[in-house]
C-alpha positions as CSV (number, residue, x, y, z in Angstrom):
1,X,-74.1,-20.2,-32.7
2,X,-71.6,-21.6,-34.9
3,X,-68.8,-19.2,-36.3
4,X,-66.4,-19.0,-38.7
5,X,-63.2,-17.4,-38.3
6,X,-61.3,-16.4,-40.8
7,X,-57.6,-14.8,-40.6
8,X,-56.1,-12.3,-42.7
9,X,-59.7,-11.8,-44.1
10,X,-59.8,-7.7,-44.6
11,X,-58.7,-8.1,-48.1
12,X,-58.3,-10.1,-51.2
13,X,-59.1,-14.2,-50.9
14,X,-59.6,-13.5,-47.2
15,X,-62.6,-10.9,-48.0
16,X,-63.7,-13.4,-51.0
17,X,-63.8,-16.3,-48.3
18,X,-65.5,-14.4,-45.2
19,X,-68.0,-13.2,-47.9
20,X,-69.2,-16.7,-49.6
21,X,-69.3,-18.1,-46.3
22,X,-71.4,-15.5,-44.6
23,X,-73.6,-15.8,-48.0
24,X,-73.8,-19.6,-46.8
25,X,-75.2,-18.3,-43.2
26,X,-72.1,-18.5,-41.0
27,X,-71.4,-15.9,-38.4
28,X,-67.7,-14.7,-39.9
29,X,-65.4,-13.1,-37.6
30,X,-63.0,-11.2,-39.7
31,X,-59.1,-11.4,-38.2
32,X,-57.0,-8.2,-39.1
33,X,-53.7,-7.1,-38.0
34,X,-53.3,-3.6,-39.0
35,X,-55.8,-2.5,-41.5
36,X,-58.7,-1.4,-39.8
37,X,-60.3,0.4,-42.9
38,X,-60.0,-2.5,-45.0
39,X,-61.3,-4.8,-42.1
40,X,-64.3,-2.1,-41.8
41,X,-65.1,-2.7,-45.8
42,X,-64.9,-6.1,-45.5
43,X,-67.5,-5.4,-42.8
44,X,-69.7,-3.3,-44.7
45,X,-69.7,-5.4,-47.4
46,X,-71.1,-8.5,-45.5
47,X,-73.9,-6.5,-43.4
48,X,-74.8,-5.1,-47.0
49,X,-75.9,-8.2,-47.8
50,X,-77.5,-9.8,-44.4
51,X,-74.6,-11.8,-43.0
52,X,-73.1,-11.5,-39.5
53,X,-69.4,-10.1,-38.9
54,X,-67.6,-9.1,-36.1
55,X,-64.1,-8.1,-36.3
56,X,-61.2,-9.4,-34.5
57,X,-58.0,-7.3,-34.3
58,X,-54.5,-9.6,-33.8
59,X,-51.2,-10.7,-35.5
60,X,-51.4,-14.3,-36.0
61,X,-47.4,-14.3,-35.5
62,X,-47.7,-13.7,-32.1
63,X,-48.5,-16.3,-29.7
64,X,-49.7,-14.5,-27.0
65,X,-51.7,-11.9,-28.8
66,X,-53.6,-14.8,-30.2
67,X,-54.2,-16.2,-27.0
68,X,-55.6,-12.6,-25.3
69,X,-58.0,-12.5,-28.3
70,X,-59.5,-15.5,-28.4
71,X,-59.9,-15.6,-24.7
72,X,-61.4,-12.5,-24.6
73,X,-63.7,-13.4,-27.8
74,X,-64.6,-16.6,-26.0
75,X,-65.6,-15.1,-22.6
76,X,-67.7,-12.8,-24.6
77,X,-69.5,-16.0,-26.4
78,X,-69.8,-18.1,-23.8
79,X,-72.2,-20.2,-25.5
80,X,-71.1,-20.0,-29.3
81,X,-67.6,-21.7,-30.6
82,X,-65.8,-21.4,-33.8
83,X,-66.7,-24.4,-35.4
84,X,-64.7,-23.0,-38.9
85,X,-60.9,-21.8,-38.9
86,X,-59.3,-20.7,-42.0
87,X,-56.3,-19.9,-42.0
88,X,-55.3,-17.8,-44.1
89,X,-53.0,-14.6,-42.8
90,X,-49.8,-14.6,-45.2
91,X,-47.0,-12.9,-46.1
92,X,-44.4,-12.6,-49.2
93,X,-41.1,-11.4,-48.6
94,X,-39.6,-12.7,-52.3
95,X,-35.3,-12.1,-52.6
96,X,-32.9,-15.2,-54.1
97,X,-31.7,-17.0,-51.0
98,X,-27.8,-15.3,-51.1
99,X,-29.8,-12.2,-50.8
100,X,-32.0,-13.3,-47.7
101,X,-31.7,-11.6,-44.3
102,X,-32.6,-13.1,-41.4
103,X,-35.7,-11.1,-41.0
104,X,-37.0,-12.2,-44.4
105,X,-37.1,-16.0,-43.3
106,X,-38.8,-15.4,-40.2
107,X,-41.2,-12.6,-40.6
108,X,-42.4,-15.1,-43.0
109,X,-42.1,-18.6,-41.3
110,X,-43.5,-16.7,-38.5
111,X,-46.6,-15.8,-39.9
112,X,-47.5,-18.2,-42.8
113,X,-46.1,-21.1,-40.3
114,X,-46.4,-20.1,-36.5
115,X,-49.9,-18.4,-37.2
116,X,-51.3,-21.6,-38.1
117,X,-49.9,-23.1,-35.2
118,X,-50.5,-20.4,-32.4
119,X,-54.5,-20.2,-33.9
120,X,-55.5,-23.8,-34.5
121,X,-53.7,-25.0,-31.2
122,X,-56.5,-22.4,-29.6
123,X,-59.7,-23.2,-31.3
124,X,-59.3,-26.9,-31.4
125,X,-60.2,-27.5,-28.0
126,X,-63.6,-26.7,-28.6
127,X,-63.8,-28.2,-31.9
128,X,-63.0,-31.6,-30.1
129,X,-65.4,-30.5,-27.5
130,X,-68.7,-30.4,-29.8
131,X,-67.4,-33.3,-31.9
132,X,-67.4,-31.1,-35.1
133,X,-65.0,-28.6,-36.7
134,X,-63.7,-27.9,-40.1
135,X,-59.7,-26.3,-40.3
136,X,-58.7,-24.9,-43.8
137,X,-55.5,-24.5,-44.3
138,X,-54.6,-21.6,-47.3
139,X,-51.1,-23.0,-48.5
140,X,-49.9,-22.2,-52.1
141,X,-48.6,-23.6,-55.3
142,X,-45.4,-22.6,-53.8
143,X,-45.3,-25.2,-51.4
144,X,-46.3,-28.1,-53.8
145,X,-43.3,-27.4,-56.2
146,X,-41.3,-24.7,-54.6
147,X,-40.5,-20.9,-56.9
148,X,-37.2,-19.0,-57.0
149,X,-37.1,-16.4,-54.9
150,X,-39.4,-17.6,-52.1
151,X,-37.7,-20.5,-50.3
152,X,-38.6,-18.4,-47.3
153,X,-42.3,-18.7,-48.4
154,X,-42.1,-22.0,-49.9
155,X,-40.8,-23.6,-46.8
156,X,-43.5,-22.4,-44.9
157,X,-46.0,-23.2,-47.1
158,X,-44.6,-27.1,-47.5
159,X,-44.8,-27.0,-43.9
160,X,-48.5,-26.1,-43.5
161,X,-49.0,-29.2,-45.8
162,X,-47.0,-31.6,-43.3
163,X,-49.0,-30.1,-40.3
164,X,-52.5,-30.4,-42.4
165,X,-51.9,-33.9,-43.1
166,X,-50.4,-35.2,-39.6
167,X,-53.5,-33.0,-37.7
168,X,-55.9,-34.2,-39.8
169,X,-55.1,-38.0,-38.5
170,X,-54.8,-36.6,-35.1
171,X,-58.1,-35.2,-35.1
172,X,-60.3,-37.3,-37.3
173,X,-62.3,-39.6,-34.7
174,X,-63.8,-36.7,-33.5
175,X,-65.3,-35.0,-37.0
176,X,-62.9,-32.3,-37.1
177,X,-61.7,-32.4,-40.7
178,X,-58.2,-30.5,-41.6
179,X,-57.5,-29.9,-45.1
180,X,-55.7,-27.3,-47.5
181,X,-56.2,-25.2,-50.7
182,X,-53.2,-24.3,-52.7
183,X,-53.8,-21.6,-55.1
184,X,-51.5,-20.7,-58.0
185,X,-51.5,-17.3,-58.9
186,X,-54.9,-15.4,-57.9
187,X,-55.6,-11.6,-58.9
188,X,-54.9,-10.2,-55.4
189,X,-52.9,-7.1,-53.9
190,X,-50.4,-9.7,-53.3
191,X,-49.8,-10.4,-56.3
192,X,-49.9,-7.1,-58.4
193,X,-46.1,-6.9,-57.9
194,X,-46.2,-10.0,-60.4
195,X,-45.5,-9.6,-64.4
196,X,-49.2,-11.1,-65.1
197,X,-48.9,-10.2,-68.6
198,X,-46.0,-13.2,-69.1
199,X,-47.1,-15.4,-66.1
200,X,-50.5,-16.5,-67.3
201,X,-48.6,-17.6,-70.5
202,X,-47.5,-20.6,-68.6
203,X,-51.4,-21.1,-67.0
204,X,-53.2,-23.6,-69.2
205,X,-56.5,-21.2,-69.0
206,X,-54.6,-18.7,-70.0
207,X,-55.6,-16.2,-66.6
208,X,-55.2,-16.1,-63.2
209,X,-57.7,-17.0,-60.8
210,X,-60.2,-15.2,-58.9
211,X,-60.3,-14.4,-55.4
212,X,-63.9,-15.5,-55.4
213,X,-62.8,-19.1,-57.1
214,X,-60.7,-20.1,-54.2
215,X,-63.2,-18.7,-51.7
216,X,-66.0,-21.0,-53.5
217,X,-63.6,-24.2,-53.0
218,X,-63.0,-23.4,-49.1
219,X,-66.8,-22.8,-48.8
220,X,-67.3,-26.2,-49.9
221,X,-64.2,-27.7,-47.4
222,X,-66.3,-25.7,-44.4
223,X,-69.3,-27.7,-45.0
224,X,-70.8,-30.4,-43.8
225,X,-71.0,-32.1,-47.1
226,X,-67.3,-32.8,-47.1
227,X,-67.1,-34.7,-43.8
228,X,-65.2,-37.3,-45.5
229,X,-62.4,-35.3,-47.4
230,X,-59.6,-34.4,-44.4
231,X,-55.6,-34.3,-45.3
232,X,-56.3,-33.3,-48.5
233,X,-53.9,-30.4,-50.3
234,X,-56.6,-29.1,-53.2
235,X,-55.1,-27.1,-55.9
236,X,-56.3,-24.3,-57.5
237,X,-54.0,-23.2,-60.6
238,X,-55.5,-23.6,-63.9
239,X,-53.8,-26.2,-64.6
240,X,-50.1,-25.0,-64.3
241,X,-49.3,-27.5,-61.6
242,X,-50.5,-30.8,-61.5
């Protein structure tokens, strides 16, 4: 059995994406680090409708807590692999850089950054195995043009785009496919914080996008009809960056 695992998917484009994909009849295995009631919605929600979840409980930021999980989830499947990894775990820490400790640049290079890194280096293996694996990569507007008061966030974020275009050459004989969606400003509990009112001023539609919209796009990246679209960085704004 084939599986998709997605991180950082309890809640808002993380739920949207384990949903549309278990719709799509993957097996989703839903990565949480400390939520377990929203994880256990997100749960709900997909049984609800027929689809196939498990739950998966690790910080992406740490290496070796990654590694203990997926061992352990592999052991348990020996004869299933994660043929889908999106990765989309995330954090905001927004302050203007003269204001930034040291913890707010690496909490969140550490998890937007070294969670792609400590993840994808452990599921690849059997993606190159079976000759087949799709790798979404959930960067952000932020690291296509950069916003004031997140160089902590657009750093990382420019640097998931880097490793999503080298890995996708490194990895491309063997019909792996790496690629990236980078949403503008999406209706999300990470972004309620956000003056929406005057933002979606500047959005050409006028709105800011649904979780659902962006989890419709990386349904499309995790299927087999889009073997021949790797190191691509899609945006998903509206139209306020182009």
């Amino acid at each position: 059995m084939e599986y998709a695992l997605v991180t950082g998917g309890s809640r808002g484009i993380g739920r949207a994406i384990c949903q549309k994909l278990a719709y799509n009849g993957f097996s989703i295995i839903v990565n949480y680090k400390s939520n377990e009631m929203a994880a256990l919605e997100t749960k709900k929600m997909i049984e609800d409708e027929g689809g196939r979840v498990e739950l998966l409980q690790f910080d992406v930021s740490d290496g070796t807590a990654v590694d203990v999980a997926i061992e352990k989830w592999q052991q348990a499947h020996p004869e299933d692999y994660i043929s889908v990894l999106v990765n989309n775990a995330g954090i905001r820490k927004d302050t203007m850089m003269i204001f930034m400790q040291d913890e707010d640049w690496q909490d969140v290079i550490n998890t937007n950054l070294f969670g792609f890194f400590y993840i994808t280096r452990r599921v690849l293996k059997d993606m190159l195995t079976h000759r087949y694996g799709r790798i979404i990569n959930v960067a952000s507007l932020s690291g296509l043009k950069g916003l004031p008061g997140q160089v902590n966030y657009s750093a990382a974020k420019a640097a998931l785009i880097g490793a999503t275009k080298s890995l996708a050459q490194e990895v491309g004989a063997r019909k792996v496919t790496v690629n990236a969606v980078a949403p503008g400003f999406i209706a999300t509990d990470m972004t309620e914080d956000l003056d929406e009112a005057n933002l979606k001023k500047m959005i050409p539609v006028g709105r800011f996008g649904r979780p659902e919209e962006v989890a419709s796009l990386v349904n499309f990246l995790a299927s087999r009809e889009a073997a021949y679209i790797t190191g691509e960085v899609v945006s998903i704004n509206g139209g306020l960056y182009t």
